[in-house]
TORFITOR-800555 format. One record per residue: x, y, z of N, C-alpha, C in turn; residue in three letters. Coordinates in steps of 0.05 Angstrom, whole numbers. Layout:
% TORFITOR-800555
X;Y;Z;X;Y;Z;X;Y;Z;ALA
...
***
This chain:
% TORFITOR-800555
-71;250;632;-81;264;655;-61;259;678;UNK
-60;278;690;-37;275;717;-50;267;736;UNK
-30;260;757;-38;245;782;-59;276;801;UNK
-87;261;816;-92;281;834;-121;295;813;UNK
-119;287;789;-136;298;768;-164;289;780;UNK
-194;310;781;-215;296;792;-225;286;765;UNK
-236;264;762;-250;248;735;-283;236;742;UNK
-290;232;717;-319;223;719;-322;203;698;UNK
-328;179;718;-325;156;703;-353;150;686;UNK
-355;141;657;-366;145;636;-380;120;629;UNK
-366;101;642;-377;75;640;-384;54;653;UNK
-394;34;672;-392;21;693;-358;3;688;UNK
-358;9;720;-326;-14;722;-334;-30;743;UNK
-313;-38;754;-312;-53;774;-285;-56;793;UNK
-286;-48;815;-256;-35;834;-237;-67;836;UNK
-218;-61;843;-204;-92;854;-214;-111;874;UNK
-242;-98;889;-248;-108;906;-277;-117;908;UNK
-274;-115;877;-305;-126;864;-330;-112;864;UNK
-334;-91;876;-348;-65;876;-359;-55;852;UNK
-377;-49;856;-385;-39;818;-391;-18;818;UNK
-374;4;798;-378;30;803;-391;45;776;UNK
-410;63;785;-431;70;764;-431;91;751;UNK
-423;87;724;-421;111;710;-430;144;725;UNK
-422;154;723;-424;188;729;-411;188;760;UNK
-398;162;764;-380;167;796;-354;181;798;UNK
-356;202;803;-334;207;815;-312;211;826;UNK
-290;209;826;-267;202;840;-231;216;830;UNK
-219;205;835;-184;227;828;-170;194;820;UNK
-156;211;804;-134;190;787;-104;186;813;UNK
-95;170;812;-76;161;838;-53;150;828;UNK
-60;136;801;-42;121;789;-39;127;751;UNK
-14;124;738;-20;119;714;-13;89;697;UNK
-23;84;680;-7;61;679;-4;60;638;UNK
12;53;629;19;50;608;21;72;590;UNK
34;86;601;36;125;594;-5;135;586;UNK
-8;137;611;-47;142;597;-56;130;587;UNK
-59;109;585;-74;78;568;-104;72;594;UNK
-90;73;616;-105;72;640;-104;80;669;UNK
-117;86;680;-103;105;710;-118;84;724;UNK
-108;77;750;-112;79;780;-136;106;787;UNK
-162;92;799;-177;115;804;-189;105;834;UNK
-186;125;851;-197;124;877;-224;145;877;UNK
-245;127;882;-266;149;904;-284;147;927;UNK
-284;170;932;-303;177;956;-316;163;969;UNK
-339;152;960;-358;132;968;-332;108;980;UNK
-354;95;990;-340;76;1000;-331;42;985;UNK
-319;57;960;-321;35;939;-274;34;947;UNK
-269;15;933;-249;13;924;-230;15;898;UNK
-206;19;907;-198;24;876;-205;16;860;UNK
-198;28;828;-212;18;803;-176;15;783;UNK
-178;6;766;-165;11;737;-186;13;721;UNK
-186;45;716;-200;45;688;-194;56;665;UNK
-198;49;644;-181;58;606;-202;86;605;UNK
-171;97;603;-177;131;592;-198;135;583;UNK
-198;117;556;-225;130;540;-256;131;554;UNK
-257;113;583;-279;119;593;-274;137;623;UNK
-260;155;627;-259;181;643;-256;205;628;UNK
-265;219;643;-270;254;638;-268;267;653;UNK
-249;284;639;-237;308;669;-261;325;669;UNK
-264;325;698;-285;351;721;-267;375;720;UNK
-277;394;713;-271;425;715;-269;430;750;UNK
***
């Protein structure tokens, strides 16, 4: 997925800033890291960045 892509996170994570973000949230990919293994994901709410593994985002139409 390319940078700027909106995604919907599938699983609970948790941002760098210890934030816990809840499945069906929201947000755009910012970063990639290990050719698509895992992206950098920023959202909206007032949470902080995440790293989360591909297999738990889904691209929003």
């Amino acid at each position: 997925m390319p940078e700027l892509t909106r995604v919907l996170v599938t699983r609970a994570a948790r941002t760098m800033e210890g934030d816990d973000v809840i499945a069906g949230t929201e947000g755009t990919i910012v970063g990639i890291w290990n050719n698509g293994e895992a992206y950098d994901v920023e959202f909206s709410e007032a949470l902080g960045p995440a790293v989360i593994e591909a297999k738990f985002l889904r691209t929003l139409a």
